[in-house]
N, C-alpha and C positions, 0 to 999 in steps of 0.2 A: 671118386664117385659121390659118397658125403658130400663134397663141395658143390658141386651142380648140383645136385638136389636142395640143397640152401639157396644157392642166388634162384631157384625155379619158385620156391616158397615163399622167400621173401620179394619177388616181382608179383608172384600170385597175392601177396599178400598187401603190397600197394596198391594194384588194381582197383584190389576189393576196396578198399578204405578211400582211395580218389573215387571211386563211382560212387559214393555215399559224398562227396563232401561235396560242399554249396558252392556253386559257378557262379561267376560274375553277373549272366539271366536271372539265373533265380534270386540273385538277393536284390537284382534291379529291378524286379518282379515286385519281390517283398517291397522295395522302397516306393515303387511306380503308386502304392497306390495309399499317397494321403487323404487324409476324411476332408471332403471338400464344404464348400463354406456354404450355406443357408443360399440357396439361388437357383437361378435354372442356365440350363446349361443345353448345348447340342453335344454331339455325339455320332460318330461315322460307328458304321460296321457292315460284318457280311452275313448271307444266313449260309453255314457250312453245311453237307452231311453229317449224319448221326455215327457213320463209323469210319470218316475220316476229316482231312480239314480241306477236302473239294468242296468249291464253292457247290452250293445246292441250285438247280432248277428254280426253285420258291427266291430266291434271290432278289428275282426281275418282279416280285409281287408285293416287295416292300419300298417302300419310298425312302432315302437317305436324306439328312442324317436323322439320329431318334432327339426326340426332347428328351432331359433326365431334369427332374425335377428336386431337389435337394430343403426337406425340411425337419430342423432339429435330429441330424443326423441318417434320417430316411428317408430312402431315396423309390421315387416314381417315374418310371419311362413312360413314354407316350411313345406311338407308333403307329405310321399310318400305311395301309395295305393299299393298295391298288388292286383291281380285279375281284373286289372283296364279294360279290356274288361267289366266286369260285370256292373261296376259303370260305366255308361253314360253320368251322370246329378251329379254336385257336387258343391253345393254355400252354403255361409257361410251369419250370420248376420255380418254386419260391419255398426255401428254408424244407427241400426236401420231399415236397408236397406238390402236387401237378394240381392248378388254379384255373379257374377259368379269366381271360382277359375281360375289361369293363369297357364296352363301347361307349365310348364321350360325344362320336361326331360320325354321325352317315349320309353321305353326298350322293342317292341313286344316280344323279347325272351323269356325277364322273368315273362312280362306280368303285367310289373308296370310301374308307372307314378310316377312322384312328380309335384307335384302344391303349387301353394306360392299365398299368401292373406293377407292383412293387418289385423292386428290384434287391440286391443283397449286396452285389457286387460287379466293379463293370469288368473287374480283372482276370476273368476266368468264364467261359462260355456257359449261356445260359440254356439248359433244355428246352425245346419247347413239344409241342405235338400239336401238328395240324388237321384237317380235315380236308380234302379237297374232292368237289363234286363239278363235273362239268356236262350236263344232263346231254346237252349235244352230242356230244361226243360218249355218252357212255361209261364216264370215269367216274369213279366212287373211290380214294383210297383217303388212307390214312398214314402220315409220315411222320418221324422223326426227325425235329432241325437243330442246331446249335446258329445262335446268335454269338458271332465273334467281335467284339467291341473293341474299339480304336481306342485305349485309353488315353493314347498322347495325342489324340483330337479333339479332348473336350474342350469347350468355347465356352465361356462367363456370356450369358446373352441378359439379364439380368439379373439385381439383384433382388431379395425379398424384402418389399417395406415393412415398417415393425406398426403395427394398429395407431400409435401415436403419430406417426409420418406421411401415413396417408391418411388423416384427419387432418392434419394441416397444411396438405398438398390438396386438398380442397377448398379452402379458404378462398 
């Protein structure tokens, strides 16, 4: 009887200690995400729900991919919405703190926006909260998104000139 009770403890007791130890994801996680170099860069992603990883409705209201903008280590996304009459209200978490985004560019025509927000990290989803009012139709709410980032799609689209380089790329 001692004996089963021993191989029961010591099974229960690898378990335990494999479900705590690092998988080959996570440390490709940990690895995935080197400091990238002074430049701007594209960026695919999805905007999920807030209590699971279903892609969100709000999805079809962001344009792909984002710009991330990369200088002395800090990093800036830009982002441009489609249907941006609808979206009213649009802040991101940044270092823990719900922000409001910075509109750079509004197109009434076509009825987008782009807005830019510091970023922290592309490696793990970023909260956001939205607003969405569609007078038409009677819709007022307020939702919760996560931004899920591609980070093996980032693209080098250029790189940053240094003040000396584009003084004499004027010449």
């Amino acid at each position: 009887m001692k004996k089963g009770y021993s191989a029961i403890i010591a099974v229960f007791l690898l378990v335990s200690v494999l479900s705590f130890w690092p998988t080959s994801s996570s440390v490709g996680a940990a690895a995935a995400s080197p400091t990238l170099a002074d430049g701007t860069y594209t960026l695919k992603y999805n905007i999920l729900k807030a209590e699971n990883d279903s892609v969100s409705m709000a999805n079809d209201y962001f344009e792909k991919p984002a710009k991330l903008y990369v200088k002395k280590g800090q990093m800036t996304m830009q982002i441009k919405l489609n249907h941006s009459e609808w979206t009213t209200g649009f802040k991101v978490d940044y270092k823990g703190k719900i922000i409001d985004t910075k509109v750079i560019h509004k197109d009434a025509k076509t009825d987008t926006r782009t807005v830019q927000f510091p970023i922290s990290s592309v490696n793990s989803p970023l909260i956001s909260k939205i607003h969405v009012t569609v007078p038409a139709y009677n819709y007022d709410h307020d939702y919760t998104i996560r931004f899920a980032f591609d980070s093996k799609s980032i693209k080098k689209v250029a790189a940053v000139q240094s003040a000396k380089s584009a003084k004499s790329s004027k010449k």
